[in-house]
N, CA, C and O atoms as a DFTB+ gen file, in Angstrom:
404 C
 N C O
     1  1       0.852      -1.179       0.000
     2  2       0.000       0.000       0.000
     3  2       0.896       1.240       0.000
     4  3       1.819       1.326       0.810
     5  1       0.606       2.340      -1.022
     6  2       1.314       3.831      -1.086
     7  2       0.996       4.466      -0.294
     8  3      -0.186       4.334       0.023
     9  1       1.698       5.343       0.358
    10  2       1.473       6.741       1.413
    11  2       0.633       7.402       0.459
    12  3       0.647       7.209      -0.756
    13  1      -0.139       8.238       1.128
    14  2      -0.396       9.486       1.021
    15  2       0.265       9.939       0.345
    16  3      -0.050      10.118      -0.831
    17  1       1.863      10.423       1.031
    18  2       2.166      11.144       0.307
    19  2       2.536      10.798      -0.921
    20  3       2.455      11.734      -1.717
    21  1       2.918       9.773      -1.370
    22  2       2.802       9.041      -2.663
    23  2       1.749       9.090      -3.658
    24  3       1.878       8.873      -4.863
    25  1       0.582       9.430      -2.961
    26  2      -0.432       9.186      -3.981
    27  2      -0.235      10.630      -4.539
    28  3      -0.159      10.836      -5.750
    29  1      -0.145      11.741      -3.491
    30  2      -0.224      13.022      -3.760
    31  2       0.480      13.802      -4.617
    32  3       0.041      14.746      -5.273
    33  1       2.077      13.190      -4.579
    34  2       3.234      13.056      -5.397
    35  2       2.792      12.922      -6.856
    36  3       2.973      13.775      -7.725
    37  1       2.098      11.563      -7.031
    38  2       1.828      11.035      -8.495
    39  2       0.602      12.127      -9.381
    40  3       0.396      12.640     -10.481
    41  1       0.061      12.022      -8.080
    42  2      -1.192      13.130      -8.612
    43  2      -1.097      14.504      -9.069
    44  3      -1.938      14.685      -9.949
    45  1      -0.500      15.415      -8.859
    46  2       0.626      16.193      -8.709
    47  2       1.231      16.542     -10.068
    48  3       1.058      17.505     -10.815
    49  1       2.005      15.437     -10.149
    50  2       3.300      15.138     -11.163
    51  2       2.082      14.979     -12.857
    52  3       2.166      15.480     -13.978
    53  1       1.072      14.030     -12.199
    54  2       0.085      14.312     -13.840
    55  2      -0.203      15.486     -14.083
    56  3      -0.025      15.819     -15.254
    57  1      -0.753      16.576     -13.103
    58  2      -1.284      18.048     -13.120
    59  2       0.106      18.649     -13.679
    60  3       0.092      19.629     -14.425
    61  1       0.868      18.250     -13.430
    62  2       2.216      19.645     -13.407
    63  2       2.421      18.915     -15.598
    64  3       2.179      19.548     -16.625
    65  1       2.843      17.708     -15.463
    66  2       2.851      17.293     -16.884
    67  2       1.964      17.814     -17.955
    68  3       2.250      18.261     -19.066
    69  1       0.778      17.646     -17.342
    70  2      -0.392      18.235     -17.684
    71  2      -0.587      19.990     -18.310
    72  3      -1.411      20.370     -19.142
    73  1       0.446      20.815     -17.602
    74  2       0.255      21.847     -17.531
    75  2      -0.898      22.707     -16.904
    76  3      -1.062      23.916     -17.063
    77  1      -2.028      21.439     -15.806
    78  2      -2.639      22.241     -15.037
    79  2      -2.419      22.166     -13.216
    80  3      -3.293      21.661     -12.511
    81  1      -1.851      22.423     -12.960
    82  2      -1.425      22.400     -11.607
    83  2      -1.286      23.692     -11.457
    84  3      -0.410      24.351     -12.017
    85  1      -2.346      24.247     -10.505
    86  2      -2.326      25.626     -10.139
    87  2      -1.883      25.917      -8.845
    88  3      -1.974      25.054      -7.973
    89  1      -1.240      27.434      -8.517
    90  2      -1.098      27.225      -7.217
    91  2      -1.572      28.213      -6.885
    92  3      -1.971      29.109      -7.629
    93  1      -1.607      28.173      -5.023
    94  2      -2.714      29.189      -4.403
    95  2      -1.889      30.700      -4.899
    96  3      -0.692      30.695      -5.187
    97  1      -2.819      32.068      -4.943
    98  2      -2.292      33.126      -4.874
    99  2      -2.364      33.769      -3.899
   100  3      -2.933      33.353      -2.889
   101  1      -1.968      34.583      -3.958
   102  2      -1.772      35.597      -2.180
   103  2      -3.283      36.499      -2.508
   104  3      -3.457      37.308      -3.420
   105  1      -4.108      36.139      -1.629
   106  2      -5.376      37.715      -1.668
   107  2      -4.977      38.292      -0.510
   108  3      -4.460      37.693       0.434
   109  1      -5.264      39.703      -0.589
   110  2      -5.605      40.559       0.554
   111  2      -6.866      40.432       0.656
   112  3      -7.674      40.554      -0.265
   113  1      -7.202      40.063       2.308
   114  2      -8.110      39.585       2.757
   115  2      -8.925      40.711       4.089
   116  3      -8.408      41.133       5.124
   117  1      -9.820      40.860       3.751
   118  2     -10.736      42.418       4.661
   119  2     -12.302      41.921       4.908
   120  3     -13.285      42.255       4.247
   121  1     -12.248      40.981       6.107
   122  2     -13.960      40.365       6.436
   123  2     -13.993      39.577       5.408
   124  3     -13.212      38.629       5.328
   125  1     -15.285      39.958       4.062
   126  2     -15.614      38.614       4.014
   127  2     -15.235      39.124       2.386
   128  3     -15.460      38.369       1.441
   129  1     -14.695      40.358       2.214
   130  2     -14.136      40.521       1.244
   131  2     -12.411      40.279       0.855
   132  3     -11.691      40.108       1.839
   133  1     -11.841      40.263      -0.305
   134  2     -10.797      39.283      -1.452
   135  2     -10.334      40.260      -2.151
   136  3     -11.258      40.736      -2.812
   137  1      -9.126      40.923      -2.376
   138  2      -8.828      41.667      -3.477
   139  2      -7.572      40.547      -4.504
   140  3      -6.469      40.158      -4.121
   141  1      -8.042      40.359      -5.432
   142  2      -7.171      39.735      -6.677
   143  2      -7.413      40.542      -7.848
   144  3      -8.354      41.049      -8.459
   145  1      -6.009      40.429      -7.903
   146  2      -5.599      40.825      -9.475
   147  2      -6.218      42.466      -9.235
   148  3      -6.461      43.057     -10.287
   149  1      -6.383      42.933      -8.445
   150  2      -6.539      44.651      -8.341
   151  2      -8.344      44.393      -8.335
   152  3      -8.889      45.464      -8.604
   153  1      -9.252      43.386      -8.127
   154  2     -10.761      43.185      -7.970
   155  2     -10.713      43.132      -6.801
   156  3      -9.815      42.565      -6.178
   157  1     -11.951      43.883      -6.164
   158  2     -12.461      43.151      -4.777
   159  2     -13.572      42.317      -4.986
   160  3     -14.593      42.570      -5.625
   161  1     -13.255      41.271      -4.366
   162  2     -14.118      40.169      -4.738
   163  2     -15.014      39.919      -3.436
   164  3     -14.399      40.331      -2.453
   165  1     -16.283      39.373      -3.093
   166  2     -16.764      38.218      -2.355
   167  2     -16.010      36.917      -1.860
   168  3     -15.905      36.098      -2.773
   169  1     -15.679      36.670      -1.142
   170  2     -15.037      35.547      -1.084
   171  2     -16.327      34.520      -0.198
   172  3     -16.795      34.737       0.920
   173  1     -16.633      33.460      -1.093
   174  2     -17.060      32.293      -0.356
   175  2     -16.737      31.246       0.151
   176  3     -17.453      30.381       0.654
   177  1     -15.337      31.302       0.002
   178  2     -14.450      30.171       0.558
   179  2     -13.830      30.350       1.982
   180  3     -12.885      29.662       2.366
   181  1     -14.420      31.314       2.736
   182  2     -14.140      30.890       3.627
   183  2     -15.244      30.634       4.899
   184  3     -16.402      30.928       4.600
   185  1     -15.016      30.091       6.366
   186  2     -16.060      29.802       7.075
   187  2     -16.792      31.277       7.685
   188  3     -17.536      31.262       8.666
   189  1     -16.558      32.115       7.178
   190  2     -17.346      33.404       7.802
   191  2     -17.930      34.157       6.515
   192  3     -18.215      35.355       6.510
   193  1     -18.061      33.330       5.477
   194  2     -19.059      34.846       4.128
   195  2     -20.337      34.823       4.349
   196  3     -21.120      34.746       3.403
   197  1     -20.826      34.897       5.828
   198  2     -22.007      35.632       5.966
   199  2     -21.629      36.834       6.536
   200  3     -22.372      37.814       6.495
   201  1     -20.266      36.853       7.196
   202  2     -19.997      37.861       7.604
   203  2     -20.650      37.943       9.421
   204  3     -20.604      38.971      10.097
   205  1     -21.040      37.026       9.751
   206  2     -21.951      36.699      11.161
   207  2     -20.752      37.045      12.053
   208  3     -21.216      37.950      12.746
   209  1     -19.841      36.911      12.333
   210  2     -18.779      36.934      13.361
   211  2     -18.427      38.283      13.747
   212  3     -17.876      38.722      14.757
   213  1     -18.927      38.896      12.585
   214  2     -18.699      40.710      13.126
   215  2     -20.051      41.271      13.456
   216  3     -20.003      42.428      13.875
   217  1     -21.573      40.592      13.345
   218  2     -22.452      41.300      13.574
   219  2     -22.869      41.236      15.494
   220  3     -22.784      40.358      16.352
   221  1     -23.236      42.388      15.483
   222  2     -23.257      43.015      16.972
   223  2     -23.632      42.007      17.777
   224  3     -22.867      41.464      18.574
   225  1     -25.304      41.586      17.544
   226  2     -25.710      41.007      18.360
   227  2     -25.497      38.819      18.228
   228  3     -26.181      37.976      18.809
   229  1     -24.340      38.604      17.278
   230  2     -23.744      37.323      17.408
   231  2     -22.640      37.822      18.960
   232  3     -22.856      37.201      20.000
   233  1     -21.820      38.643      18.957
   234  2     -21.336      39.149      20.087
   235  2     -21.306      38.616      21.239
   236  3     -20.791      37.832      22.035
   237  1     -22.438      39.734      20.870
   238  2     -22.908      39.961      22.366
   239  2     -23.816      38.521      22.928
   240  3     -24.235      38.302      24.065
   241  1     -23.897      37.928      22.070
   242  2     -24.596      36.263      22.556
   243  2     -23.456      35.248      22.962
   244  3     -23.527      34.397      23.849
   245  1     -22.445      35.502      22.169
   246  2     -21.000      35.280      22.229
   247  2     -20.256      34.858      23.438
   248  3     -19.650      33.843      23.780
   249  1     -20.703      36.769      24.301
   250  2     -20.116      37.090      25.175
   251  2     -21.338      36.387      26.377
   252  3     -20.816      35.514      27.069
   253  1     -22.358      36.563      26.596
   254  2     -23.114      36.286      27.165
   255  2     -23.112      34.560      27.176
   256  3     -23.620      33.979      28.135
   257  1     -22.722      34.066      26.449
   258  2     -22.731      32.480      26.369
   259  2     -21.637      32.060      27.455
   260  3     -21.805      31.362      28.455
   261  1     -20.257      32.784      26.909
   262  2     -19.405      32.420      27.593
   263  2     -19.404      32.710      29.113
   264  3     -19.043      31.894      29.961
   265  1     -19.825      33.897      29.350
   266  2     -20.450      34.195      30.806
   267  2     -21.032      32.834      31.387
   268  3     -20.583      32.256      32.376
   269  1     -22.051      32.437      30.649
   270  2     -22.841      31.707      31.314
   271  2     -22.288      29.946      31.832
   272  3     -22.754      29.193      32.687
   273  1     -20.990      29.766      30.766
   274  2     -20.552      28.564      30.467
   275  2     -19.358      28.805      32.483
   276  3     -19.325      28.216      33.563
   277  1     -18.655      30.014      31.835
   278  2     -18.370      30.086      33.396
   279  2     -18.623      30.306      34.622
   280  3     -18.017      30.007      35.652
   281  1     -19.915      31.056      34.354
   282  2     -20.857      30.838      35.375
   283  2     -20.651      29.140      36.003
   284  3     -19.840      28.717      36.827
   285  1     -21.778      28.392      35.208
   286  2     -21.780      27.323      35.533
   287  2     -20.599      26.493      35.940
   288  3     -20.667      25.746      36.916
   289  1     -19.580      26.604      35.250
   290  2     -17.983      25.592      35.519
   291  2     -18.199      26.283      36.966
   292  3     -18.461      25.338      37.710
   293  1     -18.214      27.431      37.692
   294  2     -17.974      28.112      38.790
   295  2     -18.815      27.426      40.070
   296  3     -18.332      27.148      41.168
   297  1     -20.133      27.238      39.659
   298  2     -21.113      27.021      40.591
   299  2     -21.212      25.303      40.173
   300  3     -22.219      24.722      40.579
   301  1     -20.475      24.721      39.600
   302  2     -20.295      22.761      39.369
   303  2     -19.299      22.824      40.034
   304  3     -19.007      21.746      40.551
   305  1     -18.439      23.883      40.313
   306  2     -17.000      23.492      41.307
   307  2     -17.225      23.613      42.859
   308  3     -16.407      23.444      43.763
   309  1     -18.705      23.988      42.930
   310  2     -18.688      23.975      44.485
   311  2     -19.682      23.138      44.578
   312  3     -20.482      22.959      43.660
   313  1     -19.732      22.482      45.816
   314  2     -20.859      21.484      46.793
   315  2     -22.113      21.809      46.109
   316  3     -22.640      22.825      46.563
   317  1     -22.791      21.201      45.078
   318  2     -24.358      21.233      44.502
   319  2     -25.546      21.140      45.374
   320  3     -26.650      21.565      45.034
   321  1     -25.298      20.581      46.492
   322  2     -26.244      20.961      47.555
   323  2     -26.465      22.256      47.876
   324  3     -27.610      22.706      47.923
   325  1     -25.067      23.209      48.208
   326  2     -25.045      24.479      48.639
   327  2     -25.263      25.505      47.981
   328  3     -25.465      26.663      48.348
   329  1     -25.193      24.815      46.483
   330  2     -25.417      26.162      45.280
   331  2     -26.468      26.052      44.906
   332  3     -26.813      26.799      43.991
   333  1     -27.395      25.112      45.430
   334  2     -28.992      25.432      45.050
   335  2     -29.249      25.507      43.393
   336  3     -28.547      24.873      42.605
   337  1     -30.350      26.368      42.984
   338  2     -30.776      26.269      41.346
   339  2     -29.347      26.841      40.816
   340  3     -28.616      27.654      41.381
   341  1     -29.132      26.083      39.377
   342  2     -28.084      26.760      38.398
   343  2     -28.184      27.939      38.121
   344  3     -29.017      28.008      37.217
   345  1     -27.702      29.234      38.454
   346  2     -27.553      30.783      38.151
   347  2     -27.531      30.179      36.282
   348  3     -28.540      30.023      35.594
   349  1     -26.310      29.979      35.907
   350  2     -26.112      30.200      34.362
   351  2     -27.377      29.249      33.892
   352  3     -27.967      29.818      32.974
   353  1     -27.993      27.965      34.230
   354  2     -29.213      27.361      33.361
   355  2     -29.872      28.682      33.093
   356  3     -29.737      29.145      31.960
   357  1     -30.670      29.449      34.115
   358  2     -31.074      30.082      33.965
   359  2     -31.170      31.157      32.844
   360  3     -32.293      31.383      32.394
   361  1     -29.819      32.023      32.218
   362  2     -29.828      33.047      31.755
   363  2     -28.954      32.470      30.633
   364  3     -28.301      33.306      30.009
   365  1     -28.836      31.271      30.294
   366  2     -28.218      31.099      28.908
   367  2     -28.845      30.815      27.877
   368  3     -28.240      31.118      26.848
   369  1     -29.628      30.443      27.768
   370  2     -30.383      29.931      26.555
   371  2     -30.728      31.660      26.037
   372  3     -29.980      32.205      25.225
   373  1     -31.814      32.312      26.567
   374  2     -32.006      33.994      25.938
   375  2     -31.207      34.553      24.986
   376  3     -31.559      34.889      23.855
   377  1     -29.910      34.664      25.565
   378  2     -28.706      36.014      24.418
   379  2     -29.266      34.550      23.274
   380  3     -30.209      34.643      22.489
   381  1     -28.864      33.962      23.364
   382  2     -28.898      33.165      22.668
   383  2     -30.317      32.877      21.308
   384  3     -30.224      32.687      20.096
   385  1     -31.087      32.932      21.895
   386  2     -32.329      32.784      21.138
   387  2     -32.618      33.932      20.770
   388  3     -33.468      33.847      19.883
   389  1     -32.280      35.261      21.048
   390  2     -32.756      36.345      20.761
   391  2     -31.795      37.128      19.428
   392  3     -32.204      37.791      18.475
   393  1     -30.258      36.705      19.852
   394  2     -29.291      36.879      18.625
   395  2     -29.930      35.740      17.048
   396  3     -29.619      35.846      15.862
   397  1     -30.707      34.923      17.609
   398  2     -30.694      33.763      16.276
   399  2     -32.144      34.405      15.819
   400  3     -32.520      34.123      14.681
   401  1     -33.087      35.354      16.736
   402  2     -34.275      35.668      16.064
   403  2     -35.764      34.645      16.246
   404  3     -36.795      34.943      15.643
């Protein structure tokens, strides 16, 4: 059986023979926009072209999630008898449902 990298090698070596073996180019990259070749482009290749990671209220659900995640790690590290109802059950789900609409 061939490695990987063997297969990748051979595969490769047909594209380059071939004369199509392309390689990546450098974009300048700004959110969810691409400048090539002097175009600004859309870029859909990457995991953020909705652009969601910069809108306000993903954030602030963000921030409020993580609150709540340490909330809870905080109040699971002490005696569950003594900490009574979960503070974070309580107030995490909301940012949450209200950022998604």
């Amino acid at each position: 059986m061939r490695s990987l990298s063997e297969f990748a090698a051979e595969k490769l070596g047909v594209l380059e023979r071939a004369k199509l073996r392309r390689t990546p180019e450098v974009t300048a990259r700004a959110g969810i926009w691409v400048e090539r070749d002097g175009r600004r482009l859309l870029s859909f290749s990457c995991n953020d072209y909705l652009n969601l990671s910069q809108h306000p209220k993903i954030i602030a659900a963000a921030i409020a999630l993580v609150g709540a995640v340490l909330a809870f790690v905080l109040v699971r590290s002490r005696d569950f008898v003594s900490a009574g109802e979960l503070p974070a059950k309580q107030g995490s789900e909301e940012p949450v449902a209200v950022a998604a609409g």
